[in-house]
C-alpha positions in Angstrom: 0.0 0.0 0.0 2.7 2.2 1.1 4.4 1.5 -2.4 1.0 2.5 -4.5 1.0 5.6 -2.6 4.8 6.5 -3.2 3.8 5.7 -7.1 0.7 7.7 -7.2 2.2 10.7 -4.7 2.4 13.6 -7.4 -1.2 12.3 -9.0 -2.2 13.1 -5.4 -0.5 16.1 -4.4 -2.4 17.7 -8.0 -5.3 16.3 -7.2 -5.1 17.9 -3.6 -3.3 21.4 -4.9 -6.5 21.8 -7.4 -9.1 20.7 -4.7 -7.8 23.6 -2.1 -8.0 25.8 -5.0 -11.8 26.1 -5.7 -12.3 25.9 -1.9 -10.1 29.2 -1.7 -11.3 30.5 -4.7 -15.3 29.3 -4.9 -17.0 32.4 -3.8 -15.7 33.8 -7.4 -18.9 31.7 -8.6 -20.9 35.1 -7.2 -18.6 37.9 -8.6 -19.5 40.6 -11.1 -17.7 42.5 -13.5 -16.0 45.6 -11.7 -15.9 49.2 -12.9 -12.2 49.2 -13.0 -11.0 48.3 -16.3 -13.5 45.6 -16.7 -15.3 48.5 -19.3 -12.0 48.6 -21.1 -11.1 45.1 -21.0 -14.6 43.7 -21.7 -18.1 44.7 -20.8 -17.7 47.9 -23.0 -15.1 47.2 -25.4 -17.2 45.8 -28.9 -14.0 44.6 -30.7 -13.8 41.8 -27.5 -17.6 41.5 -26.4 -18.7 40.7 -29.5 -16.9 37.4 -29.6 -14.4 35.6 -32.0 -14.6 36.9 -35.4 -11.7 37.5 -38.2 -12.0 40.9 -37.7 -11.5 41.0 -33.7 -8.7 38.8 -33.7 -7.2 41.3 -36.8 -8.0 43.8 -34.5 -6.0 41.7 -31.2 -2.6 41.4 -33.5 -2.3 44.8 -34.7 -4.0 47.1 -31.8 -3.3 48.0 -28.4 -5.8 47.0 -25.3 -5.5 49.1 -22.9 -2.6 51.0 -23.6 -0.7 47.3 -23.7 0.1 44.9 -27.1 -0.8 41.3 -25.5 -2.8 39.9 -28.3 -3.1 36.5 -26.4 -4.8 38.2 -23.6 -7.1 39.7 -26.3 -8.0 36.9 -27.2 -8.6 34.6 -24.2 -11.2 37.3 -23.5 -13.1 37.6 -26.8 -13.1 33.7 -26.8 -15.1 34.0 -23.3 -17.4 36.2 -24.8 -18.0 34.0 -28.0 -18.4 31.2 -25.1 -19.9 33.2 -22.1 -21.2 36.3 -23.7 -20.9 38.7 -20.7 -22.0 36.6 -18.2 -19.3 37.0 -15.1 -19.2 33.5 -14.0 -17.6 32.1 -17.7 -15.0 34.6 -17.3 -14.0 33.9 -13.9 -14.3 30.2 -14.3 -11.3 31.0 -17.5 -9.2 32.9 -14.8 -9.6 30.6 -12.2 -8.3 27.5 -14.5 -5.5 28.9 -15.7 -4.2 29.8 -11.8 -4.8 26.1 -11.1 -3.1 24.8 -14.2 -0.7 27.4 -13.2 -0.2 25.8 -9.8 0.2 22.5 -11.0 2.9 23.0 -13.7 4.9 24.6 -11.4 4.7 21.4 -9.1 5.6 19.6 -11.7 8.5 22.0 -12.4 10.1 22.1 -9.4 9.9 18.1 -8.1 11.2 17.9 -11.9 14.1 20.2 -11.1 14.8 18.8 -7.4 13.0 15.7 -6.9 11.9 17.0 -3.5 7.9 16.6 -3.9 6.9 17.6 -0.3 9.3 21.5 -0.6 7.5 21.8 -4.1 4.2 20.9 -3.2 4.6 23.7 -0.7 6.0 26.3 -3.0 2.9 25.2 -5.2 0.0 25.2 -2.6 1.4 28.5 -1.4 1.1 29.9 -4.8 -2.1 28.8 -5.6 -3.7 30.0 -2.5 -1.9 33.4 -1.1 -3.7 36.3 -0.5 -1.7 38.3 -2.3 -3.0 36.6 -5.9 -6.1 37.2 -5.1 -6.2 40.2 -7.2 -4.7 38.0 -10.9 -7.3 35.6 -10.4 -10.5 37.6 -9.4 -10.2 41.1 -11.5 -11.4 39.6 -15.2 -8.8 42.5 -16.3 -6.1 40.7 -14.8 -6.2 37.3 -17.3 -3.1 39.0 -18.2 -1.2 37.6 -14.9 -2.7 34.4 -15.0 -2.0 33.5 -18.6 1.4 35.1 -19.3 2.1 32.9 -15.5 0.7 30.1 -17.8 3.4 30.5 -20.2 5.9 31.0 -18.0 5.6 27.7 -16.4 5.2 26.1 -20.0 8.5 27.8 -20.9 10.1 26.2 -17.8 8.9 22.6 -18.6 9.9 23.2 -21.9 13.5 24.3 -21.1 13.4 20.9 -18.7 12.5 19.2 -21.5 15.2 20.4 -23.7 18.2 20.1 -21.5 17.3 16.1 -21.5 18.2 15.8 -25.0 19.1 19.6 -26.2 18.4 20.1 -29.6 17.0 22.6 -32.1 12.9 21.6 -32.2 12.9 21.5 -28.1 15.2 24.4 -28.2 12.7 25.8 -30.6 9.5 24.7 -28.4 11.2 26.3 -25.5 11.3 29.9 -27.5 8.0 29.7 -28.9 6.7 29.3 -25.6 8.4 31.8 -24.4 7.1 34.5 -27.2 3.6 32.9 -26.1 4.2 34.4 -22.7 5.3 37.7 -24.1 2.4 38.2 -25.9 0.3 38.0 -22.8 1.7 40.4 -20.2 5.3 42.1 -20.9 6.3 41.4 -17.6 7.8 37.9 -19.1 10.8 40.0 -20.3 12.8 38.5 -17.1 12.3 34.7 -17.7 15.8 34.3 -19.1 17.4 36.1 -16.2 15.5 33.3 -13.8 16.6 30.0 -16.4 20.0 31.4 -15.9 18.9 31.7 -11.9 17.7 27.6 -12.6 21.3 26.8 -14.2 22.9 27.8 -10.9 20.5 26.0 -8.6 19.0 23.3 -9.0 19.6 22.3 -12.0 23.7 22.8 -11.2 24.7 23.2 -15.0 27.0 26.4 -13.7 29.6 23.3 -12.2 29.3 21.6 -15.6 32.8 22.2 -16.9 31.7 21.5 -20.2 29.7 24.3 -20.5 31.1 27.7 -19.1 29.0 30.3 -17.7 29.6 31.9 -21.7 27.8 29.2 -23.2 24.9 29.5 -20.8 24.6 33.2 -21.3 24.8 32.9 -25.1 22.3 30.3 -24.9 19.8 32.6 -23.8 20.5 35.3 -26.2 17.8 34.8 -28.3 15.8 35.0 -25.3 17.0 38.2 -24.3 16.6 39.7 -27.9 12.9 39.0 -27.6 12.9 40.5 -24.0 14.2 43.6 -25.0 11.7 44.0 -28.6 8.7 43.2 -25.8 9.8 45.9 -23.9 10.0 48.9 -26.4 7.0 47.8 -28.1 4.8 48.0 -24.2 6.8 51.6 -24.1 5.8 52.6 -26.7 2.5 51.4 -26.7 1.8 53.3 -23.5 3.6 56.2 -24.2 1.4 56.3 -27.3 -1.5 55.5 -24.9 -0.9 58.4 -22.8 -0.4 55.6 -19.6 3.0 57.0 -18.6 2.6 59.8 -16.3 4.1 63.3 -16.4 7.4 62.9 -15.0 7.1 66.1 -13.4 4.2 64.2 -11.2 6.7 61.4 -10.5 10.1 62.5 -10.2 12.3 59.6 -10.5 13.8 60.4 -6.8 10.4 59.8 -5.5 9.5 56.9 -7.8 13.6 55.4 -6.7 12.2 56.0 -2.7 8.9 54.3 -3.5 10.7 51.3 -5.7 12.6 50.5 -2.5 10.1 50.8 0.4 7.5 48.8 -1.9 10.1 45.7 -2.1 9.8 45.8 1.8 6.2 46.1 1.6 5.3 43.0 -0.5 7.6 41.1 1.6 5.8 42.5 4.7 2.5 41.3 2.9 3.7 38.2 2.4 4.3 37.6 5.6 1.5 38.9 7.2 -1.8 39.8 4.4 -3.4 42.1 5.7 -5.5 45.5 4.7 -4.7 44.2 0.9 -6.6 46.7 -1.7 -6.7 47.0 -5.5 -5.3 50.4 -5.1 -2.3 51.9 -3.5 -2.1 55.5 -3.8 1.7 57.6 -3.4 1.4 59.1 0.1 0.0 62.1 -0.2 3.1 64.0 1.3 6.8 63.6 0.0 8.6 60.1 1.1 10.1 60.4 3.5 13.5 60.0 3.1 14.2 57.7 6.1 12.1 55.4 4.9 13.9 54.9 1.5 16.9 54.5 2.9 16.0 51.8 5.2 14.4 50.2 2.8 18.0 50.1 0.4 20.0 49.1 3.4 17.7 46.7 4.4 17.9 45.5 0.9 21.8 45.6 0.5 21.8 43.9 4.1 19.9 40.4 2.7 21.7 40.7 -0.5 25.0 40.3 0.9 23.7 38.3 3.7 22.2 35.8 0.7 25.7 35.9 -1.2 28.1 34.6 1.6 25.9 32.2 2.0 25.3 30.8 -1.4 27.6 28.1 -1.2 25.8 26.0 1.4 22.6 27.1 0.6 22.4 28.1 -3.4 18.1 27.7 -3.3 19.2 31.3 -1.2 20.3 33.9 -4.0 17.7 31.7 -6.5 15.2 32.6 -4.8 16.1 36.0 -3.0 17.2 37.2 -6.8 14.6 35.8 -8.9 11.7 38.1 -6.1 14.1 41.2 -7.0 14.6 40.5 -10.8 11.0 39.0 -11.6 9.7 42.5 -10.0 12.0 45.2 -11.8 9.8 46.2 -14.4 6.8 46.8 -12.4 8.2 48.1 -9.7 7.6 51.5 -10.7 10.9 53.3 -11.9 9.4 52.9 -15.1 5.9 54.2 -13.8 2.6 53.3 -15.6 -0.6 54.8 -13.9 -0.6 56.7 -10.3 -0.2 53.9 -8.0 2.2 53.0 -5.4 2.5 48.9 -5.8 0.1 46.4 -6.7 -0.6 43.4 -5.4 -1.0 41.4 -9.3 2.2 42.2 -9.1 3.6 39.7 -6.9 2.2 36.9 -8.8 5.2 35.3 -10.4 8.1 36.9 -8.1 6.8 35.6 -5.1 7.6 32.0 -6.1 11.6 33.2 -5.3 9.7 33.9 -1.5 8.1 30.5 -1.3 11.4 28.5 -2.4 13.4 30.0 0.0 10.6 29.5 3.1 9.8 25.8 2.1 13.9 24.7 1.6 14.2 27.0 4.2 12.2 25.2 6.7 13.5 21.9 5.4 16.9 22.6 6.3 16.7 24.1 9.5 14.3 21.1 10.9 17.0 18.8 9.1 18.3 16.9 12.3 15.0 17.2 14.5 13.6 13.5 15.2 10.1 15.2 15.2 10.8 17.5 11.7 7.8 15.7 9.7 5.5 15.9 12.2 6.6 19.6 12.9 6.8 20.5 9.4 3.4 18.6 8.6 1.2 20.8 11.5 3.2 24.0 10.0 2.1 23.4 7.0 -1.4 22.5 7.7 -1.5 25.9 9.7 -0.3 28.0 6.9 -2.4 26.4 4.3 -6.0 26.9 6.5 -4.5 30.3 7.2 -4.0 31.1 3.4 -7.9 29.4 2.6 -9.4 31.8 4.8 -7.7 34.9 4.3 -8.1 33.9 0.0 -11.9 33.5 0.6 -12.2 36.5 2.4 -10.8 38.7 0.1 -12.2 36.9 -2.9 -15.4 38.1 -2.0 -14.0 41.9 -1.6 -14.1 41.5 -5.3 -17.7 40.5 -5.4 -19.2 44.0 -7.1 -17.9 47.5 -7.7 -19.2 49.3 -4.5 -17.8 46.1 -2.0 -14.2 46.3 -3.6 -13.7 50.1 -3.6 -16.0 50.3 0.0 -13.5 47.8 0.9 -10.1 50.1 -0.6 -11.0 53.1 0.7 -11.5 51.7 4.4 -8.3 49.8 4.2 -6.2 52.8 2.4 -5.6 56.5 3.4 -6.0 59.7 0.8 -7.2 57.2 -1.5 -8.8 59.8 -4.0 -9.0 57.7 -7.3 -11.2 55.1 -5.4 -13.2 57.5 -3.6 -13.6 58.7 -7.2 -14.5 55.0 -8.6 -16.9 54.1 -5.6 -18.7 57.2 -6.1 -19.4 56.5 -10.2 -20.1 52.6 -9.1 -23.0 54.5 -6.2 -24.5 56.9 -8.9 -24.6 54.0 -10.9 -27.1 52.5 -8.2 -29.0 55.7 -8.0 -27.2 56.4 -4.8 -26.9 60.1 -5.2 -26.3 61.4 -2.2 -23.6 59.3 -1.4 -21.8 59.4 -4.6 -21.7 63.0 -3.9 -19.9 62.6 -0.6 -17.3 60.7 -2.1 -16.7 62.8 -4.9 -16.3 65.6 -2.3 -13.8 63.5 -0.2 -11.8 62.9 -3.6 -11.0 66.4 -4.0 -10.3 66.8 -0.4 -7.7 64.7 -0.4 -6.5 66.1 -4.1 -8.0 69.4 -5.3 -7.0 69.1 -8.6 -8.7 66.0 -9.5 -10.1 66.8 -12.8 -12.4 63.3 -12.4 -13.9 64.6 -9.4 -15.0 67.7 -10.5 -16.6 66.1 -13.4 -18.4 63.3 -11.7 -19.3 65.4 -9.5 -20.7 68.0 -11.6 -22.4 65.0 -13.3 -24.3 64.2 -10.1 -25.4 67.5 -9.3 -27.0 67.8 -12.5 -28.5 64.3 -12.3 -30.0 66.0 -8.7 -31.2 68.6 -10.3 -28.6 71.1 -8.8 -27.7 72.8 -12.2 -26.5 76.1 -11.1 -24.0 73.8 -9.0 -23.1 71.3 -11.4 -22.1 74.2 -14.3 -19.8 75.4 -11.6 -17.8 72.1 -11.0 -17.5 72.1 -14.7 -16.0 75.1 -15.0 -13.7 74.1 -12.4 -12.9 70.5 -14.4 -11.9 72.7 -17.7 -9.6 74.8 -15.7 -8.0 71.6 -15.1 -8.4 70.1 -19.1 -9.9 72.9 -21.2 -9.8 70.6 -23.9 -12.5 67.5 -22.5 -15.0 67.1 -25.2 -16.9 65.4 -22.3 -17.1 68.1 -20.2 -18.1 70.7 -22.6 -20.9 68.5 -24.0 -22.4 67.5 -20.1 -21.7 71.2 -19.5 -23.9 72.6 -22.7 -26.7 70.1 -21.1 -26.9 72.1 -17.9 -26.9 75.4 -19.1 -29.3 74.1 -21.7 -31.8 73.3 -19.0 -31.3 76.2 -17.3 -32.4 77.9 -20.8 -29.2 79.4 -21.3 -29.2 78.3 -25.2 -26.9 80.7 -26.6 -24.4 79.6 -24.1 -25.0 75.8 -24.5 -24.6 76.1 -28.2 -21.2 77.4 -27.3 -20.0 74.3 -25.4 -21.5 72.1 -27.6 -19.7 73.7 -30.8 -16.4 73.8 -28.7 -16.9 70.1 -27.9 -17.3 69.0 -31.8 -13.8 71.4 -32.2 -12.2 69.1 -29.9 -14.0 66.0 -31.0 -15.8 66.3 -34.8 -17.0 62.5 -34.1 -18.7 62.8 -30.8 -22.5 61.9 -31.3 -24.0 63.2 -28.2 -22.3 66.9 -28.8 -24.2 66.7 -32.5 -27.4 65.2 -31.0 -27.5 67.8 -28.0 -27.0 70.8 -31.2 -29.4 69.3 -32.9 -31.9 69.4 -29.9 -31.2 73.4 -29.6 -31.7 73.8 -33.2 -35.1 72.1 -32.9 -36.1 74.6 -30.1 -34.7 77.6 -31.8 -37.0 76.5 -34.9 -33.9 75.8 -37.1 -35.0 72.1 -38.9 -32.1 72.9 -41.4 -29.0 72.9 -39.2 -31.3 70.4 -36.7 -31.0 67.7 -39.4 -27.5 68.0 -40.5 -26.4 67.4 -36.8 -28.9 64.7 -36.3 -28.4 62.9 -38.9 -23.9 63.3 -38.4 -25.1 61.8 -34.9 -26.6 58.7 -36.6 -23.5 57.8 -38.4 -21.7 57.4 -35.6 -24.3 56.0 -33.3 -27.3 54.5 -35.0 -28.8 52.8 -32.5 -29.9 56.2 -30.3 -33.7 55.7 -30.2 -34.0 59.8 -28.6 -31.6 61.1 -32.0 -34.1 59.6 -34.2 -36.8 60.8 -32.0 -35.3 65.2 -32.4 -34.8 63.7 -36.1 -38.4 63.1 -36.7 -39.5 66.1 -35.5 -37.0 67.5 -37.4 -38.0 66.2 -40.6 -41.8 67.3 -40.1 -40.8 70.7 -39.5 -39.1 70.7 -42.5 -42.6 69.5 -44.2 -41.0 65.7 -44.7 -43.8 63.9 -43.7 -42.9 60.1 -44.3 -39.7 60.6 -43.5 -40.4 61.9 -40.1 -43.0 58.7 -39.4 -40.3 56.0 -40.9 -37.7 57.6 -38.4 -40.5 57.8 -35.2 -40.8 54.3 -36.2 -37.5 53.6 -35.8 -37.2 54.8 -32.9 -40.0 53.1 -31.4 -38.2 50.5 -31.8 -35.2 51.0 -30.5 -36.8 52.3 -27.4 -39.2 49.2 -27.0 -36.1 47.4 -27.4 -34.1 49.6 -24.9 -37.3 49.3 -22.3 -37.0 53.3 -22.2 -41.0 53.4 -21.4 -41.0 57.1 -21.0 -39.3 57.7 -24.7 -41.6 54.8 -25.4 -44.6 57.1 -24.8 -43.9 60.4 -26.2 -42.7 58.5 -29.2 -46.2 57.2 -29.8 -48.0 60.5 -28.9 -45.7 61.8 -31.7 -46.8 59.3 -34.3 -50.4 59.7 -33.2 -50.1 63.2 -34.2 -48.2 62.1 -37.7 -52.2 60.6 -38.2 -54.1 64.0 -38.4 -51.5 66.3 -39.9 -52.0 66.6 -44.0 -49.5 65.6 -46.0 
């Protein structure tokens, strides 16, 4: 029996690894879409929502998504929307199979690599169900993490696979897979610094007098190449994007201070997990510079700590170099958005943590009589630990207003999500509250141009016009050139009967923007009041060609078109837009679209 059991052990171990997963993971099952890049990703986004097509996976090779060229990424989602449509649960379900097979690859990498099941069953169960990755599996945005991480373990097999019996297919197989991982999250770029990492330990090939440190390095040249194309095209993809800030917002002294104290931070949440949020704001004062240089000599101090003792313990500097390599390029010296860290980003470098911890242990329990025992209730502890914390924050990330409710509690100055949690309560009709946070925002940063224009937006939806023109004015001091703002401004003073002046901002928006539809639609409106059917078409009809489904543009239209004396023409485009409101369930369009047609009936032709 014992024999079967020694046969069947890694069988096991998978089978075991997978089952804790969708225990940790199996409140995802009631998860939404959130309003934080979901839009962009998916839910808003037609060339992925509406599902696998030549043109949408054209569209995956030669665009950017969201300000980044991962065409695999692309396409995993417009797959789950050929699949799933937008129904949450499909795309989860994607995510949270990919972290598994994640999870078991890199088992079956490391007891490859070492032949010590039980320290890479840990490394793997700790993978699968930390905290801290969380935030790859459960944001739909994040697929990136989980399939480049996908890759990354296939490229490692693959390497394994090739140094049995090198030659040029495998070696081949091995770079293919490799360029698979790169175009689904650039942040592969360092997966030849960590084979060369593997070479030292545990695969040994550094004391292979055969080959030279040279060869190995020149081995991995084509690996590098490939590295460095991935990372000018993501630079210049966001730079293109407009995702890299104004350096004058991030001086590179402050983003060196924060590179260094957030290296001590992820360690410090890997340790202990707790008040994790999807957003980390820059403190709203300068660093301090105590804390930066702390950090870099707390740094230096376990570098050179892990160096002298590389030659008794070489899993050491593999794994204490492959957490501070793997995390380089999104450690924020090269900074892309406004925040501090981010916890997606530990997925893959944490693994350098988790080696060190689980051989770690092993060796320093090495010559107790009770070590299995001890190690066995140590793990147990960790593991139930990891399910419960995982579970909890999984369901953080059940809907828009929990995850940013949950931010802003756990965060300080947190001004973008007070921001985001405000859209996701207007969303909900919560007015009043949206409002509040919208206010808090631009306490904590008075030149938040988001703020002012949310909340300008809610005031107006309150009815609170004379307000909400005010906070608009203050947004365009900020960006005098958002087509948005203009257009929701013209609205407001439209309503307040200020034509002349809403004209204005709705011409200046079509300046800024010619292909705005709601900017023409809004003129066209105006026009109709002002008893102008001439211009009132032109615009109306612009606003159709860019957005023909609007039920209300084909509603001003018709009108339009009777003033104008175009009788059937104004009834075939009220009929229209019956039915796009009927289809839209807009009853009250729904009703002053048929009192419109009913008074087609008595007017002579």
């Amino acid at each position: 029996m014992k024999a079967v059991l020694i046969t069947y052990r890694p069988i096991l171990i998978c089978i075991a690894l997978a089952a804790a997963t969708l225990i940790a993971f199996e409140p995802l099952r009631y998860n939404s879409f959130v309003d934080l890049d979901d839009t962009l990703y998916v839910t808003e986004n037609p060339n992925i929502k509406n599902g696998l097509s030549l043109q949408s996976v054209l569209w995956a090779f030669t665009h950017s998504h969201a300000a980044f060229w991962h065409p695999l990424t692309s396409l995993s989602h417009i797959l789950d929307c050929e699949l799933f449509d937008l129904n949450p649960l499909g795309h989860h379900i994607t995510s949270l199979l990919l972290h598994i097979a994640n999870t078991l690859l890199l088992f079956m990498a490391m007891q490859n690599m070492t032949n010590a099941v039980w320290q890479s069953a840990f490394v793997a169960a700790v993978f699968a169900l930390h905290p801290l990755h969380v935030e790859s599996v459960a944001w739909v945005s994040e697929r990136k993490d989980v399939l480049s991480g996908f890759f990354w373990m296939l490229t490692i097999i693959a390497y394994l696979h090739y140094l049995k019996n090198p030659n040029i297919k495998r070696y081949l197989l091995t770079l293919l897979s490799f360029i698979l991982g790169l175009m689904s999250k650039p942040m592969v770029v360092t997966l030849p610094f960590v084979l060369l990492l593997l070479d030292y330990w545990p695969l040994k090939r550094t004391e292979n007098p055969k080959l030279g440190i040279a060869h190995l390095v020149l081995e991995k040249v084509p690996f590098f190449v490939l590295s460095a194309a991935a990372a000018v095209i993501a630079f210049l993809f966001q730079q293109k994007e407009g995702a890299l800030p104004d350096v004058n917002l991030l001086p590179i002294n402050t983003r060196i201070a924060n590179a260094l104290i957030s290296y001590i931070s992820y360690l410090t949440k890997t340790f202990w997990p707790d008040r994790l949020a999807v957003f980390y704001p820059y403190p709203a004062d300068t660093i301090p510079i105590w804390q930066a240089l702390f950090s870099f000599l707390l740094l230096l101090g376990l570098s050179v700590l892990v160096v002298r003792l590389a030659k008794n313990h070489k899993y050491l500097p593999v794994g204490w170099f492959w957490y501070l390599g793997t995390l380089l390029p999104v450690i924020g010296l090269v900074q892309v958005g406004t925040h501090s860290m981010a916890d997606r980003y530990t997925y893959l470098p944490l693994i350098g943590i988790f080696i060190i911890i689980a051989w770690g242990a092993a060796e320093l329990f090495a010559k107790w009589r009770f070590r299995k025992i001890a190690l066995s209730i140590f793990a147990s502890a960790i593991f139930t630990a990891l399910v419960v914390l995982t579970r909890t924050q999984v369901k953080y990330w059940h809907d828009s207003v929990t995850l940013f409710e949950h931010t802003v509690r756990v965060t300080n100055n947190n001004y973008t999500i007070d921001n985001n949690l405000g859209v996701a309560l207007q969303a909900r009709g919560r007015l009043d509250e949206a409002i509040s946070h919208f206010r808090m925002a631009l306490q904590s940063n008075p030149e938040y141009f988001n703020a002012y224009y949310n909340l300008a937006n809610a005031l107006k939806a309150q009815g609170k016009l004379d307000e909400a023109v005010s906070y608009y004015y203050q947004a365009l001091k900020i960006k005098p050139d958002d087509a948005g703002v203009h257009n929701n401004l013209g609205t407001a003073l439209q309503a307040r009967g200020r034509l002349d002046d809403a004209v204005d901002q709705y011409q200046k928006a079509l300046q800024i923007q010619p292909d705005l539809p709601s900017a023409h639609n809004n003129l066209g409106s105006i026009f109709l009041m002002q008893r102008k059917p001439d211009d009132a078409v032109v615009h109306l009809r612009q606003a159709l060609l860019l957005n023909p489904e609007n039920p209300e543009t084909y509603y001003n239209l018709s009108i339009a078109l009777q003033l104008q004396g175009n009788l059937e023409q104004a009834i075939t485009a009220a009929q229209k837009a019956l039915d796009l409101a009927l289809a839209a369930k807009n009853n009250d369009l729904v009703r002053k679209i048929r009192s419109q047609l009913e008074l087609y009936k008595h007017t002579k032709p």
